[in-house]
Backbone bond lengths (Angstrom), bond angles and torsions (degrees), N, CA, C in turn:
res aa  C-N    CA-C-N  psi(-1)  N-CA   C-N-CA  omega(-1)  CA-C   N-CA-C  phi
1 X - - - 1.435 - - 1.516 109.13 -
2 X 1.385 110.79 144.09 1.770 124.84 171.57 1.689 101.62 -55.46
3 X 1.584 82.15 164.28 1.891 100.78 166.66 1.336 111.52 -76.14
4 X 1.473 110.02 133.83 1.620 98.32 169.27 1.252 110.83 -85.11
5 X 1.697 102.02 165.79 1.293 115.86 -153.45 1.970 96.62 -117.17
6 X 1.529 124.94 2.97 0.927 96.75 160.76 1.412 119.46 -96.75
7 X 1.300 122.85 -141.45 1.396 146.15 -154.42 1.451 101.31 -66.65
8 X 1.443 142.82 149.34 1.450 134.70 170.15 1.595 89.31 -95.58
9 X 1.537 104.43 148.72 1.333 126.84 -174.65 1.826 81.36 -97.89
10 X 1.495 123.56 151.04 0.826 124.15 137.99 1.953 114.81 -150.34
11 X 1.542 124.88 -175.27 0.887 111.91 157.38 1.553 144.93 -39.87
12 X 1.282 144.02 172.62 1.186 105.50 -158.93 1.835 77.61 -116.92
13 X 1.548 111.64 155.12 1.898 120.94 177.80 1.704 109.54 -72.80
14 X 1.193 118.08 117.41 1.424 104.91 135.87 1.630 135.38 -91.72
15 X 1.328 107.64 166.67 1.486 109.04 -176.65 2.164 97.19 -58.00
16 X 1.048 110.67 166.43 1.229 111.71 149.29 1.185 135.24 -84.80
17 X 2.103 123.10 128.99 1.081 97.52 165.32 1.446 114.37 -125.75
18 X 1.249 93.50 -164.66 1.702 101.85 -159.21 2.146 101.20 -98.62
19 X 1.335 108.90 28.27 1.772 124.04 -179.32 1.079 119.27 111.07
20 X 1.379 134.78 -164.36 1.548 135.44 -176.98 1.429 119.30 -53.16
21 X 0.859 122.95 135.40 1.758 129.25 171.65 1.189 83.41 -48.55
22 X 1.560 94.78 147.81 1.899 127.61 149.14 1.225 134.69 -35.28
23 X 1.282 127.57 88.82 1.326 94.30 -173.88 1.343 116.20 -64.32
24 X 1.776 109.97 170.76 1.581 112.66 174.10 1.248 122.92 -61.88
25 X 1.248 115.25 165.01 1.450 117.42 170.98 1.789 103.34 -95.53
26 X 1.286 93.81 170.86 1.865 104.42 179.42 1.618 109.29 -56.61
27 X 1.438 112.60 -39.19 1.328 109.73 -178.80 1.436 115.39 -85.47
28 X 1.292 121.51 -4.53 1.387 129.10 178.96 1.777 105.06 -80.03
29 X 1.050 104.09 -42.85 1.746 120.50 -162.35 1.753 107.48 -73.14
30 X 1.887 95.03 -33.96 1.364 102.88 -170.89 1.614 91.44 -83.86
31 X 1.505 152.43 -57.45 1.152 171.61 173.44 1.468 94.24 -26.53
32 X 1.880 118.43 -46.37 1.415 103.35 -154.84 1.763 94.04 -109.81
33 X 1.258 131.16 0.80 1.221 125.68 154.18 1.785 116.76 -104.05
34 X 1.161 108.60 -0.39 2.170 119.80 162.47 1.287 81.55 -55.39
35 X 1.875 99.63 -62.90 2.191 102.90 -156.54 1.282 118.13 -67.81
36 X 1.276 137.70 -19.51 0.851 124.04 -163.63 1.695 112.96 -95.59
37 X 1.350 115.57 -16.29 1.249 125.21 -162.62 1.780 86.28 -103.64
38 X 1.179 124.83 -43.51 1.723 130.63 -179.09 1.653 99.41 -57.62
39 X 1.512 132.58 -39.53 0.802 114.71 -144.42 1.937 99.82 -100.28
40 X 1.549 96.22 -11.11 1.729 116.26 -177.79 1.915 92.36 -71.67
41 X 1.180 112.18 -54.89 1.817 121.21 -176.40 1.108 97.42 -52.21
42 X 1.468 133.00 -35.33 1.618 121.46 -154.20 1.575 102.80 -90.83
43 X 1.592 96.94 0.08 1.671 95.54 -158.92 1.562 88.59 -100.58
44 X 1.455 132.89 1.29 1.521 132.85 -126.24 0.976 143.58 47.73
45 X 1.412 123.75 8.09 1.458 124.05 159.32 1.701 112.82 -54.83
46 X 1.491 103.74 144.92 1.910 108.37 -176.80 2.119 82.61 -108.86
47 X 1.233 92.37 122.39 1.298 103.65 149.12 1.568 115.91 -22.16
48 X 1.233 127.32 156.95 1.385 146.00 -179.53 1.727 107.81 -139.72
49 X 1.918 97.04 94.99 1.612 97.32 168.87 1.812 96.32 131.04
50 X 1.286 84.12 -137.29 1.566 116.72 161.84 1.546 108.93 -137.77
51 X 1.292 109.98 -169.89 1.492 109.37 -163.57 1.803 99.97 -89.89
52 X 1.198 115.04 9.73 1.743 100.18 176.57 1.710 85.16 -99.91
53 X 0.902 127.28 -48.57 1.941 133.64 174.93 1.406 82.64 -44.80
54 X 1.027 152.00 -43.80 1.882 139.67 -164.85 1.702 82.72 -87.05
55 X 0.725 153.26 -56.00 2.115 149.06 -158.00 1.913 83.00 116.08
56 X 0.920 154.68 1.87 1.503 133.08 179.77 1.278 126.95 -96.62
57 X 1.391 145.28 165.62 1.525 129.63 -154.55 1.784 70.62 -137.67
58 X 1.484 81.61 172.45 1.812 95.60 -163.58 1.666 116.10 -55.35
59 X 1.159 108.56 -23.97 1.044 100.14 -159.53 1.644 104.46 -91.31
60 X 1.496 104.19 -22.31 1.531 101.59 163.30 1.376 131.30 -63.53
61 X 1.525 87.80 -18.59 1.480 97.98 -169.15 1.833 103.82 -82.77
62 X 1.105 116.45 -28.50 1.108 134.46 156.83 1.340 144.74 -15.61
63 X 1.806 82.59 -53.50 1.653 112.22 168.24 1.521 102.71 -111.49
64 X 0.977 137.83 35.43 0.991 124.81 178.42 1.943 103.51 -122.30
65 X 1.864 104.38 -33.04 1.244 133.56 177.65 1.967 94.46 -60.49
66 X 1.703 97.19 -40.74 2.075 77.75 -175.46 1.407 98.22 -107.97
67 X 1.155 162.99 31.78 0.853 162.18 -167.57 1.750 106.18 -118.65
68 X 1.759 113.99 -55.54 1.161 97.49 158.08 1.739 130.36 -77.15
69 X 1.726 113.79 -15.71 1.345 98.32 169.36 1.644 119.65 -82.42
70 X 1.075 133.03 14.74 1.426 144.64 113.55 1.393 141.75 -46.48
71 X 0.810 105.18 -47.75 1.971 123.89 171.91 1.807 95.05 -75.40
72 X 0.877 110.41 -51.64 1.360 110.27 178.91 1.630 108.30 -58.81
73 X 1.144 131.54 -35.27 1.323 126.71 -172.07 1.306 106.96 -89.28
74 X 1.471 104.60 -18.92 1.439 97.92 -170.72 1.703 99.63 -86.52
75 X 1.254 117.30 -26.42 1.335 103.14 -152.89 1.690 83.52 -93.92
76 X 1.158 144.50 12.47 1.514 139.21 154.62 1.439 118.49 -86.44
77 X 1.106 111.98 -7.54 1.670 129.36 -175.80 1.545 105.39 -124.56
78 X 1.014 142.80 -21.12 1.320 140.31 -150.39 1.708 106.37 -155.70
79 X 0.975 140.44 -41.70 1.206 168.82 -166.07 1.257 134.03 63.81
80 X 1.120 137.92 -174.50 1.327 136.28 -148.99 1.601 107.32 -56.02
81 X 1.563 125.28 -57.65 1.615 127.81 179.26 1.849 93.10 -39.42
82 X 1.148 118.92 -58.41 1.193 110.91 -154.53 1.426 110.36 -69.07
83 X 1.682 115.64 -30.38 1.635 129.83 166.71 1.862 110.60 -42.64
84 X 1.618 96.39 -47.51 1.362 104.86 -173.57 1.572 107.21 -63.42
85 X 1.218 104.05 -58.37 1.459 97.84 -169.30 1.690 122.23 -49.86
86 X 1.547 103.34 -39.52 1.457 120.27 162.62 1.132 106.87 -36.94
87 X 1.456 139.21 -54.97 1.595 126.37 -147.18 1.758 94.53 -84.75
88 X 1.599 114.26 -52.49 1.483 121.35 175.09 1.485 101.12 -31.89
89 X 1.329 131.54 -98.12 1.167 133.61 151.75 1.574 115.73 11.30
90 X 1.119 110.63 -112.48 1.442 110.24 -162.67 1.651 112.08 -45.97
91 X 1.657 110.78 -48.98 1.885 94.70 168.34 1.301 118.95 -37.39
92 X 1.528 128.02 -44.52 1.114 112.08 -159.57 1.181 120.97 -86.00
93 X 1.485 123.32 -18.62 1.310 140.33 -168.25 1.307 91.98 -82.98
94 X 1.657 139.88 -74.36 1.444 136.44 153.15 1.514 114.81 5.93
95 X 1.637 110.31 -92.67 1.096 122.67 -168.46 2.043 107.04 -58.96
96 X 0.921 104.33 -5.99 1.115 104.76 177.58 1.673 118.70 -95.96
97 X 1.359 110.92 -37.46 1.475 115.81 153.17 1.445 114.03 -40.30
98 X 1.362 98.68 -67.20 1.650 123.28 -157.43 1.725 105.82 -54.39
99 X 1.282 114.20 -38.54 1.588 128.91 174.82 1.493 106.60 -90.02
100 X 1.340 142.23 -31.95 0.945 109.40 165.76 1.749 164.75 13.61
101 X 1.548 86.47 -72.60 1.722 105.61 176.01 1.661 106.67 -109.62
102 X 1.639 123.10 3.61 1.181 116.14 144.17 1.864 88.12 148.02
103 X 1.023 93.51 -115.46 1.908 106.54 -171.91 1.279 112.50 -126.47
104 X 1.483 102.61 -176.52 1.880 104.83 -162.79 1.433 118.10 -47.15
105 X 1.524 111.77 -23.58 1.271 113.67 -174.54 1.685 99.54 -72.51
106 X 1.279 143.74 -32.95 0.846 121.50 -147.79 1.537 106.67 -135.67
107 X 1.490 126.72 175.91 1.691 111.82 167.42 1.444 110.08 97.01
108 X 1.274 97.25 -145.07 1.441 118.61 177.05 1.974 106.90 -95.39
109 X 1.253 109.02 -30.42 1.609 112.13 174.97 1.332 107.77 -52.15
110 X 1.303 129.32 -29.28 1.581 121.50 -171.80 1.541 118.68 -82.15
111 X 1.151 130.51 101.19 1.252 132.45 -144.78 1.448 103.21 -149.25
């Protein structure tokens, strides 16, 4: 049989990298489970549990308690894009305080 003449199938390219992704940092992990659970409340979802049933320890839960009653005000005044950006925002700035000087043992977490 002839060569075909359409398209060559091949594997598909990735970029190159240089080994395993990064893992997160403490304030990354706390920032991307603040958002993800802030951004489920803003939608009306009610939490399920308490905040260790959510994966968060009190103090996440903490920021997560003002973060959506913020997002919430904002997105009644401003609306939802602007709600969103609020929660991005403030988790990270939070969790970024809060990790700072290291983990629960230490910092501002010890309370």
């Amino acid at each position: 049989m002839g060569a075909s003449t359409g398209t060559a199938h091949s594997a598909p390219t990735s970029p190159a990298t240089s080994g395993p992704p990064r893992p997160l940092s403490r304030a990354e992990l706390c920032a991307s489970a603040v958002g993800y659970w802030a951004h489920e409340m803003l939608d009306g979802a009610e939490p399920y549990g308490d905040y260790q049933s959510m994966g968060l320890s009190n103090r996440q839960y903490d920021i997560l308690r003002q973060v959506v009653e913020a997002a919430r005000a904002a997105k009644r005044t401003q609306g939802i894009r602007a709600a969103e950006a609020l929660i991005g925002r403030q988790t990270r700035e939070a969790c970024a305080e809060g990790y700072r000087d290291g983990g629960p043992s230490h910092g501002p977490w010890r309370s």
